[in-house]
Steps between C-alpha positions, in 0.01 A plus 500: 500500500491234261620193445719482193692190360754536259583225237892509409770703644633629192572861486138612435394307825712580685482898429092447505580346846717779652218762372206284630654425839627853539125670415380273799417161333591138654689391211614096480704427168480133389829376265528201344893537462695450788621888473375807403605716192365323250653523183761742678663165628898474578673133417858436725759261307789498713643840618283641199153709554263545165258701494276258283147796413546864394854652536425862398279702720324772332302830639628413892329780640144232466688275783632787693119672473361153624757457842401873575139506480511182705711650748881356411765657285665232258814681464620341872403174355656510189812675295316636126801587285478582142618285202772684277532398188092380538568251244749393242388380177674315255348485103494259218800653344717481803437852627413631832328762723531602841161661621589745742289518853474887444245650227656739391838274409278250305458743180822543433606123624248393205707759246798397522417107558290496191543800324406903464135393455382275766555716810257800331256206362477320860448831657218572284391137570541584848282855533229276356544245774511778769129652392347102523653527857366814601138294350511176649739565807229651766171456313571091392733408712423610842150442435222190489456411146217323359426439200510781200278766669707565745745544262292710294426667861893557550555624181448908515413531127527390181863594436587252808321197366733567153806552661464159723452367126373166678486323105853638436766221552889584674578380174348787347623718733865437428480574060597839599882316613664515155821222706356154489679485839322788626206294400620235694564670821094621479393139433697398822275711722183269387683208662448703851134389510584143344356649171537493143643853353276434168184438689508714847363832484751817430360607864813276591787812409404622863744200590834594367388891577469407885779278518699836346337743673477336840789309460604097581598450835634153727462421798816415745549142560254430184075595485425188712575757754200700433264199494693457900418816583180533389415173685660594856296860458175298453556292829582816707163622385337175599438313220499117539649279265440121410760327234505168364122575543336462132172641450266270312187667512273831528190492691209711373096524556254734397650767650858425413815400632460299828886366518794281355557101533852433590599166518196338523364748752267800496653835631207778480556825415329785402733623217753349289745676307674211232870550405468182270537506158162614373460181260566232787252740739193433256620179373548328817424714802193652389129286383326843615251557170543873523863481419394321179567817260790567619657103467340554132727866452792283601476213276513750225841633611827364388722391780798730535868314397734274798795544557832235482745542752880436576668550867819549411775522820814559289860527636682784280355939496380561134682800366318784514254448727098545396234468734308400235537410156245419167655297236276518212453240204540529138104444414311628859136433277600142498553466922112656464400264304616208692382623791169630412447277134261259461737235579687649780872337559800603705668807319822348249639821494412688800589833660664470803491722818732523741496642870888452693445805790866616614354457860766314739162329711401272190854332392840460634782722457638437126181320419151552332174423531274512183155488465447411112094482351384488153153529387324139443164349457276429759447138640293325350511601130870383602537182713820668675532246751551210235817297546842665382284833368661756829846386467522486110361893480705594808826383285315681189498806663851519636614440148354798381607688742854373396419602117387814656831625630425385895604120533516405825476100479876458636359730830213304618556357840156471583183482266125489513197520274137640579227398199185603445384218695670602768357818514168336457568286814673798706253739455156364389526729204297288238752372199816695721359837313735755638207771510167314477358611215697697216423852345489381169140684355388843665283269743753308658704792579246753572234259644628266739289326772340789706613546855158414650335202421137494411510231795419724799790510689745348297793749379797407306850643510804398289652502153241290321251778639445856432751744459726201377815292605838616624606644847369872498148404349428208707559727803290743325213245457491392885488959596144449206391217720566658821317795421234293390475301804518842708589519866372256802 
């Protein structure tokens, strides 16, 4: 049995937790918020509940494989019910889409939306998406990754490498869409990973080809309820938690990790798995020399994009009703640019996503509760916490919401605003990057920092690690680290 310490109860520590402590381990988790979750957080205004982190859960059977191999079942924890229409999408030119949940609606959804074409060209798109699935799902995915021979290793032949296509941009991928909106749509998908759709690899039509073939699902009572049960199923199995407990230092020698200091104080260990954001591990956690190639590796990546938030308790039902809904700009290069330029600056003309779950536990009867985000800059390159900045966007952004058909500023009984900043502060994810480091280039997306450390003893877990960010991979990064780890 060893002793393992776990920095951050995010999702990724806490599933690397449950698996540790269930194969045997005495497993202590160390969180510098005052909760767990991390970036799956939930904000109260009033009678109101907001989810205020992911609001879609894709591919649920990764959560429901993690409770039973470590003895639970998650379905008497939580309520998993599928989101129908997935997503409605409003275009430039005023018209719309509903995505259905099921696959085989979403063809002929597309036709009639946007014409005879686009359901047979997204299909095509589609088949294409499912054979980089069947080549990254198992062999990438569920497996350590470091560095390109072990992708070379992965790869059965030739013919895999050139269907991954790592130099091929989503971009790319979509000039087979004749409908600039079908275009669109792709380029959404690249925002998934906090990425840029003309620089991240074409790898990325997996995304929209799960989310179809999978489907989008919600949880009851909003996601933070997966984050609770995930939590209460990791103190049945023993593990120990410490919050408000920031960890400001790994311990190494010769021989490798020797423990954490946590408020001033040494707490040995003989492994430590790191849910932090990979950037503030090496930056600030981490002098060890041997972790000096891979601080260099992430220098060279670009920061995925933030995220500006609105919490929106509104009195008034919006006829219909959408779970969720994209409304997209006239010029979506230009949000790109501003977020990813050379002079980054909040987005003038953003697109603007909307999550308002017909779910009676998050709002009163007759009442909403709307969880509003549109891509932004990181902080930094943007000062976001500079006087007047928040509330000045936060109006911006319900005005064009108004010009987009969906203006609610007569409704708003209660409001609140989460910057970048705030994320930064929230979450210790360096600039309030959403997903650590973007996919933009084949070796963000393909090479992210490997599960194992070349630090003995030090594994990391999470979204700014390998397989990537979002709630089925980072549980599918702590099952890598488990297995590297091994039993007690």
């Amino acid at each position: 049995m060893a002793d393992v310490a776990v920095i951050g109860a995010g999702m990724g520590g806490l599933a690397a937790a449950a698996r540790l402590a269930h194969a045997g381990h005495a497993v202590t988790v160390f969180e510098a918020a005052p909760t767990y979750g991390g970036k799956l957080g939930v904000t109260r205004l009033g009678e109101f509940t907001f989810d205020t982190g992911p609001s879609l859960l894709t591919l649920p059977h990764v959560y429901r494989d993690l409770f039973a191999e470590t003895g639970g079942d998650l379905d008497e924890h939580v309520d998993i019910v599928p989101v129908d229409p997935l997503c409605h999408y409003r275009f430039p030119d005023g018209s719309v889409l509903d995505l259905p949940h099921a696959e085989h609606e979403v063809a002929p959804a597309l036709a009639a939306a946007l014409g005879p074409d686009a359901g047979e060209q997204w299909t095509r798109l589609m088949s294409r998406g499912r054979r980089l699935w069947d080549l990254v799902g198992e062999p990438v995915l569920h497996r350590p990754l470091n560095g390109v021979p072990d992708l070379l290793r992965h790869s059965r032949n030739v013919r895999d490498l050139l269907a991954i296509a790592p130099w091929r941009t989503l971009r790319g991928a979509g000039r087979g869409l004749a409908d600039p909106r079908l275009r669109m749509l792709l380029d959404r998908y690249a925002t998934y990973t906090g990425s840029d759709p003309r620089r991240v690899p074409a790898l990325m039509t997996v995304v929209p080809y799960i989310e179809q073939h999978h489907g989008g699902w919600y949880v009851q009572g909003g996601l933070r309820r997966l984050a609770d049960a995930l939590h209460a199923h990791c103190r049945e199995l023993g593990v120990r938690f410490h919050f408000a407990a920031p960890v400001t230092g790994i311990d190494t020698d010769g021989r490798g990790v020797r423990g954490l200091r946590v408020a001033g104080e040494s707490v040995p260990a003989d492994i430590v798995v790191s849910d932090a954001d990979a950037h503030h591990l090496h930056r600030d956690l981490l002098t060890d020399p041997r972790a000096a190639r891979a601080r260099r590796a992430l220098a060279r990546t670009q920061p995925s994009l933030s995220g500006f938030v609105l919490l929106l308790a509104l009195h008034g039902t919006t006829t219909p009703r959408r779970h969720h809904r994209v409304l997209f700009p006239a010029d979506y290069d230009a949000e790109f640019d501003a977020v990813f330029g050379q002079r980054p600056r909040p987005v003038d003309d953003p697109t603007v996503y909307v999550c308002s779950p017909d779910d009676p536990t998050v709002a009163p009867s007759g009442h909403e509760a709307w969880f509003v985000l549109v891509n932004a800059p990181r902080h930094g390159p943007v000062h976001w916490d500079a006087p007047g900045l928040a509330k000045d966007y936060a109006d911006k952004v319900l005005a064009v919401l108004a010009a987009r058909g969906l203006d609610v500023r007569d409704r708003v009984l209660h409001r609140a605003i989460r910057t970048p900043a705030d994320w930064e502060r929230d979450t210790g994810s360096v600039g309030g990057s959403l997903y650590g480091s973007s996919s933009n280039g084949a070796r963000a997306a393909l090479l992210r920092p490997a599960n194992r450390s070349r630090v003995p003893g030090l594994f990391l877990v999470g979204g700014s690690a390998h397989p990537g960010g979002g709630l089925p991979l980072v549980a599918l990064s702590a099952a890598i680290v488990a297995r590297l780890i091994g039993p007690a």
